[in-house]
SENUGU-895007 format. One record per residue (C-alpha): x, y, z; chain. Coordinates in steps of 0.5 Angstrom, whole numbers, plus 500, padded with zeros to 3 digits. Layout:
# SENUGU-895007
<rec east="X" north="Y" up="Z" c="A"/>
...
# end
This chain:
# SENUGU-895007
<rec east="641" north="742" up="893" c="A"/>
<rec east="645" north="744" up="887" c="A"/>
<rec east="651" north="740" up="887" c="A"/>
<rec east="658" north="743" up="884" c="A"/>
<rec east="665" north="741" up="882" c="A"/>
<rec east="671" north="745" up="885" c="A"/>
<rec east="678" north="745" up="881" c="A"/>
<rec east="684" north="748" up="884" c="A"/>
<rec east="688" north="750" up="878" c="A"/>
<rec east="696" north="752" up="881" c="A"/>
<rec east="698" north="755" up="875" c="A"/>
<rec east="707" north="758" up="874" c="A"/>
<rec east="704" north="765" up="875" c="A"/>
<rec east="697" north="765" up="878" c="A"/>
<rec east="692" north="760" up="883" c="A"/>
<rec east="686" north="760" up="881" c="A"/>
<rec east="680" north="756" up="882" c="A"/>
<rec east="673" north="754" up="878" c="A"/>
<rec east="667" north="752" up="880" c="A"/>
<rec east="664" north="747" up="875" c="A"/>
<rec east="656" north="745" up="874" c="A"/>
<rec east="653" north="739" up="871" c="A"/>
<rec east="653" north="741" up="865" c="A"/>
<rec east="660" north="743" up="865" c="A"/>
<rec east="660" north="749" up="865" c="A"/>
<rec east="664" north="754" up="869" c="A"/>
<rec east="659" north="758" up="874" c="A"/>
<rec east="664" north="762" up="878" c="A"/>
<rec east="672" north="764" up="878" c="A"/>
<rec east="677" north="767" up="882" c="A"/>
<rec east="685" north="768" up="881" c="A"/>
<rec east="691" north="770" up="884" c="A"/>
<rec east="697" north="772" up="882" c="A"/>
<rec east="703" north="771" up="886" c="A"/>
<rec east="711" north="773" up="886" c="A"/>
<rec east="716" north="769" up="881" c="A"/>
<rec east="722" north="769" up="885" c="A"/>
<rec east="729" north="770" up="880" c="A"/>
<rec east="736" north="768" up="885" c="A"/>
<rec east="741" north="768" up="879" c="A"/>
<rec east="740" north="768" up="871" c="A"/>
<rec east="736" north="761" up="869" c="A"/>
<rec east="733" north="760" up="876" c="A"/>
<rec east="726" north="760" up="877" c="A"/>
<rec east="723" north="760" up="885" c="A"/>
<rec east="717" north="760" up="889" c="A"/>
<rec east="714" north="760" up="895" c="A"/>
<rec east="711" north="754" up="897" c="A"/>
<rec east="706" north="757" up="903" c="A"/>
<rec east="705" north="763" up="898" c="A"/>
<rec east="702" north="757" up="894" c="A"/>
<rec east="698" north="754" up="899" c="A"/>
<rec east="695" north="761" up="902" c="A"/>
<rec east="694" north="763" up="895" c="A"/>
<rec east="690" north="757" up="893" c="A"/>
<rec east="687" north="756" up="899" c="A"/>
<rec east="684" north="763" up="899" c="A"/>
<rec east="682" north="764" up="891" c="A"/>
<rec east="677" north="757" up="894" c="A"/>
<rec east="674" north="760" up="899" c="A"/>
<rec east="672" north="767" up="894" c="A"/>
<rec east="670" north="763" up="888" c="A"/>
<rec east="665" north="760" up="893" c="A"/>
<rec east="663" north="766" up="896" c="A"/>
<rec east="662" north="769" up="889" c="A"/>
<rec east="657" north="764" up="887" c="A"/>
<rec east="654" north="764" up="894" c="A"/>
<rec east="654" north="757" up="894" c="A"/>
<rec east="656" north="754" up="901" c="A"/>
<rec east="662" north="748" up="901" c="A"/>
<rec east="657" north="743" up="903" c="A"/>
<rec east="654" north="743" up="896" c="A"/>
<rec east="661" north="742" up="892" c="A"/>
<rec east="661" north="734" up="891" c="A"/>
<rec east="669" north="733" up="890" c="A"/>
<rec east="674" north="737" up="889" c="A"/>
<rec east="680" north="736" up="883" c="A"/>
<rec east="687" north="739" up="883" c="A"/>
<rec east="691" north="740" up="877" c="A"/>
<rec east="698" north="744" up="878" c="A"/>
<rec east="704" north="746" up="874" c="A"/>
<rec east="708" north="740" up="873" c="A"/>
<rec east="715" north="739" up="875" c="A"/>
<rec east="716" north="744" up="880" c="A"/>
<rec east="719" north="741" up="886" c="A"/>
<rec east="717" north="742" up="895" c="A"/>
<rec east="721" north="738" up="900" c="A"/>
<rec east="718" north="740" up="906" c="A"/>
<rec east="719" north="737" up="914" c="A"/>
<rec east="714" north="731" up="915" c="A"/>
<rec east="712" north="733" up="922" c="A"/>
<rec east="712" north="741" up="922" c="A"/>
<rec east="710" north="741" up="914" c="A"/>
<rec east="715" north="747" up="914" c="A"/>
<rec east="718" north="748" up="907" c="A"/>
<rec east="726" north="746" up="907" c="A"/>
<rec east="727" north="750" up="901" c="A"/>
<rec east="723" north="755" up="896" c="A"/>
<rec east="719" north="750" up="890" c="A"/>
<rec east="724" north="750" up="885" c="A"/>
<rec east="719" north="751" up="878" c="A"/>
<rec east="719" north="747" up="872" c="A"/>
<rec east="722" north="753" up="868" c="A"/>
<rec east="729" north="753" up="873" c="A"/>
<rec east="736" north="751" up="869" c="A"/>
<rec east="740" north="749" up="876" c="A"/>
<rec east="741" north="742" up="874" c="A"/>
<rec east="743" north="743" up="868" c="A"/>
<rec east="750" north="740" up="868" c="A"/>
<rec east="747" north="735" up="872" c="A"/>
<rec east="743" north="732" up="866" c="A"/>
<rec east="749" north="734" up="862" c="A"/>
<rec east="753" north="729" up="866" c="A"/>
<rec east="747" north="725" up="866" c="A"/>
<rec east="747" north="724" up="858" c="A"/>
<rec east="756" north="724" up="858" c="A"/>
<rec east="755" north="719" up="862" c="A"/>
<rec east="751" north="714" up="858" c="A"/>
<rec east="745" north="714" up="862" c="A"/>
<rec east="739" north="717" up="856" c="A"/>
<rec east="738" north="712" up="853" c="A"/>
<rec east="737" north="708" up="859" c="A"/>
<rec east="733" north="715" up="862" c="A"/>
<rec east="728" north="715" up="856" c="A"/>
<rec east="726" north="707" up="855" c="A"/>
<rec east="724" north="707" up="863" c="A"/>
<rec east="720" north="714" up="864" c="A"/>
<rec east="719" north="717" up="856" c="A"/>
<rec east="723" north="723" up="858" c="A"/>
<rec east="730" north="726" up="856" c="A"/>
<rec east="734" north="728" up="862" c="A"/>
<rec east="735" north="735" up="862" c="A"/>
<rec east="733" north="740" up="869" c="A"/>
<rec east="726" north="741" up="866" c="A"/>
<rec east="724" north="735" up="871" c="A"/>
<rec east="723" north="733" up="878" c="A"/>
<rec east="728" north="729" up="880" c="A"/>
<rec east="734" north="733" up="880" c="A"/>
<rec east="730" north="739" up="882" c="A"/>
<rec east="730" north="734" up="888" c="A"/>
<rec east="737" north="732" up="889" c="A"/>
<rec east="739" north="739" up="888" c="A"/>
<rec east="736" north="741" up="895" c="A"/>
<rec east="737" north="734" up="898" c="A"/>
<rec east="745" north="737" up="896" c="A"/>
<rec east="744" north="745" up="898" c="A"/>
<rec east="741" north="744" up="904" c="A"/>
<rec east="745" north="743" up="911" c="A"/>
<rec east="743" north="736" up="914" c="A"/>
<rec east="737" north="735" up="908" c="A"/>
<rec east="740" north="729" up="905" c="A"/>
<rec east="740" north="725" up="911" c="A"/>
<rec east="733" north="727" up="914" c="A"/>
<rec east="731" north="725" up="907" c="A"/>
<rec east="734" north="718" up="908" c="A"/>
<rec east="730" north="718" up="915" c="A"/>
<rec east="724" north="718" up="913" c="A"/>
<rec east="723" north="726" up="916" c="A"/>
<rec east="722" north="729" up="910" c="A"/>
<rec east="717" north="728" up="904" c="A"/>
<rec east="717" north="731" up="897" c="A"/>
<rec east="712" north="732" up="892" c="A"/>
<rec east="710" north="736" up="886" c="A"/>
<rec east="705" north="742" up="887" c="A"/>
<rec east="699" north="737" up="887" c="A"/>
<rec east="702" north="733" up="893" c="A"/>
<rec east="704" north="739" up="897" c="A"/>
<rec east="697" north="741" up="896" c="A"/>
<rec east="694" north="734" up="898" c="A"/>
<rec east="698" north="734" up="904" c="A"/>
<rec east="695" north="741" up="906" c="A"/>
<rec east="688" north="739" up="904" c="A"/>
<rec east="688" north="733" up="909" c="A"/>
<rec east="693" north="736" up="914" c="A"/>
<rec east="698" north="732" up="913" c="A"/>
<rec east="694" north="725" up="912" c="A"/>
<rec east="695" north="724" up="905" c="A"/>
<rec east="701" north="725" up="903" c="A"/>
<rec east="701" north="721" up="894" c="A"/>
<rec east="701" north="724" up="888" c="A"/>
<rec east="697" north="721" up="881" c="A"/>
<rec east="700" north="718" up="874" c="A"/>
<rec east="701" north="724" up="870" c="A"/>
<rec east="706" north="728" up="875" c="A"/>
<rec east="710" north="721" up="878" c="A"/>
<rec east="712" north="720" up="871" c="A"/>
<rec east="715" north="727" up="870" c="A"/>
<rec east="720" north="726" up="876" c="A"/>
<rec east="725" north="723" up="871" c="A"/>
<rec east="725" north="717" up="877" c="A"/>
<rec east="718" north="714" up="875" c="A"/>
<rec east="718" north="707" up="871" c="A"/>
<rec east="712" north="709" up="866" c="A"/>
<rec east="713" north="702" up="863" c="A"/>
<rec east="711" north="698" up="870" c="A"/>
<rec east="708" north="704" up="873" c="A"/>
<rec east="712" north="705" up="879" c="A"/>
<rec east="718" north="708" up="882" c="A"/>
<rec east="724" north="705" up="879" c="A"/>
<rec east="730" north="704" up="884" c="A"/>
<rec east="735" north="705" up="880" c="A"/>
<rec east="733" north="711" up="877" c="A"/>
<rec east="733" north="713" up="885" c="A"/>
<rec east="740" north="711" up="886" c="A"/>
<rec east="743" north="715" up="879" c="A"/>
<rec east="739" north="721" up="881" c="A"/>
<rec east="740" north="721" up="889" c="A"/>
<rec east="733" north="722" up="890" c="A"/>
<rec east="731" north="717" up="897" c="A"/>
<rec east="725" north="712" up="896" c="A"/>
<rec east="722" north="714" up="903" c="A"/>
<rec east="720" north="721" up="901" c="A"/>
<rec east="717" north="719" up="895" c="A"/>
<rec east="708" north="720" up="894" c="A"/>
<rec east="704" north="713" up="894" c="A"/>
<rec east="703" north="714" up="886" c="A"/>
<rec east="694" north="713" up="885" c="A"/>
<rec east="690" north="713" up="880" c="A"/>
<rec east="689" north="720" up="877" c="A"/>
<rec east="681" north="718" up="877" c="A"/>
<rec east="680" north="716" up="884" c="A"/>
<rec east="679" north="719" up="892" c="A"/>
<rec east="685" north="721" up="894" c="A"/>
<rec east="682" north="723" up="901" c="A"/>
<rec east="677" north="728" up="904" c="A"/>
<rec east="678" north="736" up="907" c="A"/>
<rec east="681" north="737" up="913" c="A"/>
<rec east="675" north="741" up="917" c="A"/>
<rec east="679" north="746" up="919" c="A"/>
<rec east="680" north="748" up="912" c="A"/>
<rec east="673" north="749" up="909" c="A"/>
<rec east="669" north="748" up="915" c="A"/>
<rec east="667" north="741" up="911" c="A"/>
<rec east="669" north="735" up="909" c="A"/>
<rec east="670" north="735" up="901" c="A"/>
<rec east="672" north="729" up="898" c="A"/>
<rec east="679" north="730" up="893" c="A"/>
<rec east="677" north="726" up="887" c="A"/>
<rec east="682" north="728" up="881" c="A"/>
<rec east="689" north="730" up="881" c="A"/>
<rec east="692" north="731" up="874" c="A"/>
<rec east="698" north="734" up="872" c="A"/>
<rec east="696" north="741" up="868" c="A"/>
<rec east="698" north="739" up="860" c="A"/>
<rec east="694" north="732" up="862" c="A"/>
<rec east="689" north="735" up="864" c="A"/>
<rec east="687" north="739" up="859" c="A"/>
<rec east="687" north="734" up="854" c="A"/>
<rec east="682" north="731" up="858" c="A"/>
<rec east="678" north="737" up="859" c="A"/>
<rec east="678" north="737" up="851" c="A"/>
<rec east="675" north="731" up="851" c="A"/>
<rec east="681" north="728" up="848" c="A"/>
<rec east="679" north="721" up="849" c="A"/>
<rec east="681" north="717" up="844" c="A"/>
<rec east="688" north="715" up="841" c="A"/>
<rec east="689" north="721" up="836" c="A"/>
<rec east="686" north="726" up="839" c="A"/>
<rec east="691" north="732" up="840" c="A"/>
<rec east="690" north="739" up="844" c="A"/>
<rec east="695" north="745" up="845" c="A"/>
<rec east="695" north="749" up="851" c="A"/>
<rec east="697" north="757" up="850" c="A"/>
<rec east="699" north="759" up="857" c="A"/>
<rec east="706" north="761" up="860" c="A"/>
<rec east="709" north="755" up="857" c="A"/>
<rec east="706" north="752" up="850" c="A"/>
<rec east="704" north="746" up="851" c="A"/>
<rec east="702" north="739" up="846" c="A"/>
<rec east="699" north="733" up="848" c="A"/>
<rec east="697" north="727" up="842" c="A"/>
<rec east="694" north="721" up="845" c="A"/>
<rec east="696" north="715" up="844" c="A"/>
<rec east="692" north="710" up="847" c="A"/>
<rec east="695" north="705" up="852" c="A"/>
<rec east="702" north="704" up="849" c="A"/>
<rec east="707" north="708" up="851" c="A"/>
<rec east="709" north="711" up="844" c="A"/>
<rec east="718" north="712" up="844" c="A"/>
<rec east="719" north="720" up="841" c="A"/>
<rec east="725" north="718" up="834" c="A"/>
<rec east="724" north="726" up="835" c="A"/>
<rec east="726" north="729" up="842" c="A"/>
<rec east="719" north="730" up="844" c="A"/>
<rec east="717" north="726" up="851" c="A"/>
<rec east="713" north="720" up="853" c="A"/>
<rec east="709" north="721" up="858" c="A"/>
<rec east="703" north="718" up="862" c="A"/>
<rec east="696" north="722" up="861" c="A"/>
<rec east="691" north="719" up="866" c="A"/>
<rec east="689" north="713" up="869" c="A"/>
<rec east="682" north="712" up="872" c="A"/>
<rec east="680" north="708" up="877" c="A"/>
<rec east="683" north="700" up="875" c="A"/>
<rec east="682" north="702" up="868" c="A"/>
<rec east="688" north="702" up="863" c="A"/>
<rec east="694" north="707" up="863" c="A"/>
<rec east="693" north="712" up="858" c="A"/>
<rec east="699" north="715" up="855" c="A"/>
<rec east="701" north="722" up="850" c="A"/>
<rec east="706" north="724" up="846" c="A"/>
<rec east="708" north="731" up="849" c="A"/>
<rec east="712" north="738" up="846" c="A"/>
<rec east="714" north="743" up="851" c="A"/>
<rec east="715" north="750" up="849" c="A"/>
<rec east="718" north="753" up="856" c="A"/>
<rec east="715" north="762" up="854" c="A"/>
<rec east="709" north="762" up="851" c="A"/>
<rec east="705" north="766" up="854" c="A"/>
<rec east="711" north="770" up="860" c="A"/>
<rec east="713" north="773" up="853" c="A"/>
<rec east="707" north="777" up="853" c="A"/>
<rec east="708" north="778" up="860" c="A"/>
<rec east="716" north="780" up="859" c="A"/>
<rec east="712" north="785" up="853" c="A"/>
<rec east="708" north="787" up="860" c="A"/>
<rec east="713" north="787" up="866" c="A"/>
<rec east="720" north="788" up="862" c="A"/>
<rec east="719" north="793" up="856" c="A"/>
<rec east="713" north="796" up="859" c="A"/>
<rec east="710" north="797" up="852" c="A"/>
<rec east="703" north="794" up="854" c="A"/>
<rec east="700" north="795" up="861" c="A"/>
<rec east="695" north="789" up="859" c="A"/>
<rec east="696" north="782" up="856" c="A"/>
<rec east="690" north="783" up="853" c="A"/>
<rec east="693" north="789" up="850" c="A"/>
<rec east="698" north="785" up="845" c="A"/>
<rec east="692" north="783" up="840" c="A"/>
<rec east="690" north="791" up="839" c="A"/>
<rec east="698" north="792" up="838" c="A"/>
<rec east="700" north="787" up="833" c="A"/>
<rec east="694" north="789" up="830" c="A"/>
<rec east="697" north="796" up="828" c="A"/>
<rec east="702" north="793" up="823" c="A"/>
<rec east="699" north="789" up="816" c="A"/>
<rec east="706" north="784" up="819" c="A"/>
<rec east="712" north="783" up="822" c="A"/>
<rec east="716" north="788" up="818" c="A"/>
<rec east="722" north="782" up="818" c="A"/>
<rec east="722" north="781" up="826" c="A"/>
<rec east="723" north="775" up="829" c="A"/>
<rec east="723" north="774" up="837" c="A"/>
<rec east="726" north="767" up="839" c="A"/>
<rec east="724" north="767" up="847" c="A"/>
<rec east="729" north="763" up="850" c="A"/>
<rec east="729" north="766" up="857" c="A"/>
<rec east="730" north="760" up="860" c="A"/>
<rec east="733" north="756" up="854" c="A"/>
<rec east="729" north="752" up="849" c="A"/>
<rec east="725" north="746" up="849" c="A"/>
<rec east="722" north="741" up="844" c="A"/>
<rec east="724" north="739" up="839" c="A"/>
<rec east="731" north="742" up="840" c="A"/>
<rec east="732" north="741" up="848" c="A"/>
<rec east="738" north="746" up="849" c="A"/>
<rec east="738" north="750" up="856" c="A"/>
<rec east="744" north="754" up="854" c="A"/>
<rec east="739" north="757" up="849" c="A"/>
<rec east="738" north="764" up="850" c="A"/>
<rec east="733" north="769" up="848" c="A"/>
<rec east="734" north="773" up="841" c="A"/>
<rec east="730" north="779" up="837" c="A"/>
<rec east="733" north="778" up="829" c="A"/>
<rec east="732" north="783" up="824" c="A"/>
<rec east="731" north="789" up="827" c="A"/>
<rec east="732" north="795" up="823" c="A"/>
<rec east="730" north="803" up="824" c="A"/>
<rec east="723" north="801" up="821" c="A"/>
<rec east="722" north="796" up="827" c="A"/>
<rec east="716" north="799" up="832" c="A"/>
<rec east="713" north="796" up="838" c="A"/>
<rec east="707" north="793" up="834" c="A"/>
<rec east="712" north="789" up="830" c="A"/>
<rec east="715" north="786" up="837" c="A"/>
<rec east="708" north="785" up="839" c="A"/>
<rec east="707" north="781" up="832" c="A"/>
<rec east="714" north="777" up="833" c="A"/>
<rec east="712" north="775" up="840" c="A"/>
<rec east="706" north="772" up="838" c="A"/>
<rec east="708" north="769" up="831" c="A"/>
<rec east="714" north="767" up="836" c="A"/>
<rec east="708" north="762" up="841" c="A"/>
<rec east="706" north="759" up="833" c="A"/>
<rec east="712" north="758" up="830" c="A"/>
<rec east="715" north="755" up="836" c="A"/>
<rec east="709" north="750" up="837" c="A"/>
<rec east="709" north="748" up="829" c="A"/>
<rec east="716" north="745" up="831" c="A"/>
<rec east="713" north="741" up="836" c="A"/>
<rec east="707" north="739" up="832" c="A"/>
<rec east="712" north="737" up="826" c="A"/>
<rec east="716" north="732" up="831" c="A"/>
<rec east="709" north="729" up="833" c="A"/>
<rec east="706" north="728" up="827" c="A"/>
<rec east="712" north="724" up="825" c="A"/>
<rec east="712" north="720" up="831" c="A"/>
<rec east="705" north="717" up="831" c="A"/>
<rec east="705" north="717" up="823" c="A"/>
<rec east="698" north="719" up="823" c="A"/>
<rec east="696" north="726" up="821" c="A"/>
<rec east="691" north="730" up="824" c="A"/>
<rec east="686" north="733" up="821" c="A"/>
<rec east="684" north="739" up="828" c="A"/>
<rec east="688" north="741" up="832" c="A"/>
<rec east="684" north="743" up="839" c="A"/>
<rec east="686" north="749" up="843" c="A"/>
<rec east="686" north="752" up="850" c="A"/>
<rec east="689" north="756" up="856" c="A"/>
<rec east="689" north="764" up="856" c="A"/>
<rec east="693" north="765" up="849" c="A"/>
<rec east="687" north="761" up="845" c="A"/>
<rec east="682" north="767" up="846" c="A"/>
<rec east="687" north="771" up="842" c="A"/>
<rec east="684" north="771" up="834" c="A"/>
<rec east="691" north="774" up="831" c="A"/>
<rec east="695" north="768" up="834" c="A"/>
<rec east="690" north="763" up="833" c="A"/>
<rec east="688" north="765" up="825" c="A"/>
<rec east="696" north="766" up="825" c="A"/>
<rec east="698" north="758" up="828" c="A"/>
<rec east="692" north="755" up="823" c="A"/>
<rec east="696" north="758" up="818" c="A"/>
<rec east="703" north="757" up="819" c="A"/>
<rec east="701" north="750" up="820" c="A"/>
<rec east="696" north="749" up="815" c="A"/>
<rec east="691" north="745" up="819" c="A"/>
<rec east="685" north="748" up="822" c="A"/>
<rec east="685" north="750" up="829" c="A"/>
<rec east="678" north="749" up="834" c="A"/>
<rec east="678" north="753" up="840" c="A"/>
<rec east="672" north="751" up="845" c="A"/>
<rec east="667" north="755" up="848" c="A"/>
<rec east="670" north="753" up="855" c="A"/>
<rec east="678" north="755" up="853" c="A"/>
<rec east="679" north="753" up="861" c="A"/>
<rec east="680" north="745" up="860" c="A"/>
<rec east="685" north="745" up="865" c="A"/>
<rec east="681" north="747" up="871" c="A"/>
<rec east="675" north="743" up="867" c="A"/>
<rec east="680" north="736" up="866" c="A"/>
<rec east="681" north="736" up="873" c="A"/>
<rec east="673" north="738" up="875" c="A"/>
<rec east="671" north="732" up="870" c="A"/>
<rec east="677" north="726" up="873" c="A"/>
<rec east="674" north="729" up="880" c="A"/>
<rec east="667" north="728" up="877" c="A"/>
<rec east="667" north="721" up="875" c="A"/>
<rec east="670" north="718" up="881" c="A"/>
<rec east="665" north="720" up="885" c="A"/>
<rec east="659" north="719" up="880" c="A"/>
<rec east="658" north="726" up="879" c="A"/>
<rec east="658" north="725" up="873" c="A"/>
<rec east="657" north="717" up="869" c="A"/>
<rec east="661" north="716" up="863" c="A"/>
<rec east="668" north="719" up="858" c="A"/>
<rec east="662" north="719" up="853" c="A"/>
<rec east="657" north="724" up="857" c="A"/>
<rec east="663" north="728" up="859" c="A"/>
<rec east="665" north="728" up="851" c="A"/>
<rec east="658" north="731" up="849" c="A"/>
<rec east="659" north="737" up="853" c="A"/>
<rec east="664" north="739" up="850" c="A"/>
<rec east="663" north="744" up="845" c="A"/>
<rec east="665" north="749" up="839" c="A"/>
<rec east="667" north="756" up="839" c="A"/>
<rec east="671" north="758" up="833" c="A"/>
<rec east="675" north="754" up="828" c="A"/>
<rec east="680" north="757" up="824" c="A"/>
<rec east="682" north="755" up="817" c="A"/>
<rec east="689" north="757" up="813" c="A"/>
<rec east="688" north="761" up="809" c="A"/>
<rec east="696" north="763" up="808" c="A"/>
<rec east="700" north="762" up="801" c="A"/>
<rec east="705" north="757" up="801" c="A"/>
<rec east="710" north="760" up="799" c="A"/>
<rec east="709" north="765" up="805" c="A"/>
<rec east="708" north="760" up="810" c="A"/>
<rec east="715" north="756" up="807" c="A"/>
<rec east="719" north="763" up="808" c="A"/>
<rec east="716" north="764" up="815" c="A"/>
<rec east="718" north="758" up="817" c="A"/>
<rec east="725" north="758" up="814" c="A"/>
<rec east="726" north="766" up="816" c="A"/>
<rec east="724" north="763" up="823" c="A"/>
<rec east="729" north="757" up="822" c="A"/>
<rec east="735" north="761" up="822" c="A"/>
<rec east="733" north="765" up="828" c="A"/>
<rec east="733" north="760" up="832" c="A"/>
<rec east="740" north="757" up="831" c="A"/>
<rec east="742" north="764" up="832" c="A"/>
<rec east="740" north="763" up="840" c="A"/>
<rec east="742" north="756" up="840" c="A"/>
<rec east="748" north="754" up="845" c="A"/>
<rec east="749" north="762" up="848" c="A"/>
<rec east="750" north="760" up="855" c="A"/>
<rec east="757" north="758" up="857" c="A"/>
<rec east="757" north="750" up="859" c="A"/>
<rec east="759" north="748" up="866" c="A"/>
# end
């Protein structure tokens, strides 16, 4: 009987699952969508049993869509958006709150008084992070606070936290597993990444109680099995990977030096850096890639571009000037440029390297020549100029150039965006024949724990080429992009009020 790989993908906007075969190859996809919950300006929410359902659902379709029956799937691996935050009770499994996503604001004074108080520096030589409410942790004690009677049900031991690969884990073996892997521990802001373990006095300075915390696991390793009443079978869960670490993987970036780029909702960028944490001089992250088995911690130098991808879908939902996202291509591609229009889409504040939350969205030169088309050309260029920023503060960091930057996620089919970010970073940009590495990292971390496949080397080989392109901008073109770019941006800096 032939055997496959199952990744469950819980991505900000939509669950998916992929079926992998031996060669690595995608065999079957389903994909939900599922609503974004939005209580006040700034913060972002989801339902927890919306997730679950959604991810347990497009799992049984992509099985029935290849009919291949659950018996023949040799692991599962998960890969989840990163950050965003569940509590629930630990003897009913019934959420206490809505998941607070990765995206939301709320804490953002709580980071404030963090740093006011003198604690980064502290902050970001135990967990690679700068304290914002970008991460886990105060997400955490957000809810711990807000909910009546939460905090001292949290410190008895009756409820459990975790980040979306926890809450799944947990549903997947009906509540015999509740852990989670390096990648995802070491964004909670309360995980040391230089000892690999929870850091009790992070836990004490953030308010998070140590008996709701997941047991923190190799990335590669069997976590558990399926519960049999949730697939029939019992499957072991053989990966877990935040979603940017798992790209990496996917992307075969094995080796220090190898850097990917993932265009989805955010934008994000990962270098490895091998088995020494690398500290940022530059406001980008630390942060854990992966650990397999026994084997050495492999830890990345990570930018975050928090709207990448959700400008397009803003484009699509808010303005309604394209009912597709696929249509933006077609659109920008009216317009020779962007007729002076710069879009810097700071809906939820801005990440590296500026890491202000109280950036606002802007949209500078606009003039009575400005059409829909310059706009959907601005919003694209934006997602480029945006990960330029942060590719620059890593190239700086590692000091070590890169030769390729690899690209993936749903925005790297788009040749205008992917031609447009070779030129405005004067580097060429490879995309693989698979773009969906995130779900592919997650299959192959499962794969190898379980002998599916033997060796890095054997999956490094699959990996192909699809499109490179090359810069083929003037430099004084790009020089006054980047410049016009600049200024936009300073433009929406500091708009919110501080609390």
């Amino acid at each position: 009987m032939k055997r496959y790989i199952l990744a469950l993908d819980q991505g900000t906007t939509s669950s998916r699952a992929i079926l992998f075969d031996h060669a690595g190859m995608p065999v079957s996809t389903a994909q939900k969508e599922f609503p974004q919950i939005f209580p006040r300006p700034g913060w972002v929410e989801h339902d927890p049993q919306t997730i679950w359902a959604t991810q347990v659902g497009v799992a049984g379709e992509v099985l029935a869509q290849a009919r291949v029956p659950f018996s023949s799937i040799a692991a599962i691996g998960i890969t989840n958006q990163r950050e965003t935050t569940i509590i629930w009770d630990k003897n009913t499994g019934e959420p206490v709150y809505n998941a607070i996503v990765w995206q939301d604001r709320r804490t953002a004074s709580v980071c404030d008084t963090l740093v006011r108080n003198g604690h980064a520096d502290m902050i970001r030589k135990k967990t690679g992070l700068i304290p914002d409410a970008y991460f886990s942790g105060t997400k955490a004690a957000w809810i711990l606070d807000s909910v009546e009677g939460a905090r001292a049900r949290a410190e008895k031991g009756e409820l459990l936290f975790g980040t979306v690969d926890t809450w799944l884990l947990w549903q997947l073996t009906a509540g015999r597993v509740h852990a989670t892997d390096p990648s995802n521990a070491s964004r909670t802001m309360l995980y040391n990444i230089n000892t690999n373990s929870w850091d009790d006095e992070l836990l004490e300075l953030i308010g998070v109680p140590r008996a709701m915390l997941p047991e923190v696991r190799p990335s590669g390793g069997v976590f558990g099995e399926t519960d049999p009443a949730v697939y029939g079978a019992t499957i072991p869960i053989a990966g877990i990977a935040g979603d940017q670490q798992a790209a990496t993987y996917g992307q075969a970036c094995h080796k220090p030096g190898m850097a990917k780029n993932t265009y989805g909702t955010g934008c994000f960028m990962l270098l490895n850096t091998g088995s020494s944490p690398v500290l940022s001089e530059n406001k980008l992250l630390t942060t854990v890639g992966w650990r397999c088995g026994e084997g050495e911690t492999v830890y990345a130098l990570e930018g975050s571009v928090f709207i990448a991808g959700a400008a397009v879908q803003w484009l699509r939902d808010g303005l309604g000037i394209i009912k597709s996202s696929s249509e933006v291509e077609q659109l920008a591609l009216t317009v020779p440029d962007n007729g002076g229009l710069y879009l810097v889409p700071a809906f939820t504040g801005i990440g590296a390297p500026h890491w202000d939350p109280y950036a606002r969205g802007a949209m500078l030169g606009i003039t009575r020549g400005t059409t829909a088309a310059h706009l959907a050309r601005a919003t694209l260029e934006s997602i480029a100029f945006q990960a330029a920023g942060v590719l620059s503060a890593m190239q700086e960091d590692a000091k070590n150039p890169l030769t390729e930057l690899r690209v993936d996620g749903g925005a790297s089919t788009n040749n205008l965006l992917m031609q447009f970010q070779a030129d405005i970073l004067n580097l060429p940009v490879v995309r693989p024949k698979v773009t969906e590495t995130t779900a592919l990292g997650a299959a192959y971390l499962a794969g190898l724990s379980t002998g599916f496949w033997e060796s890095e080397e054997e999956i490094a080989a699959q990996w192909q080429e699809d499109a490179r392109f090359t810069p083929s901008m003037a430099s004084d073109r790009r020089e006054e992009l980047l410049a016009n770019w600049q200024k936009a941006v300073a433009r929406s800096l500091a708009w919110e009020e501080t609390e």
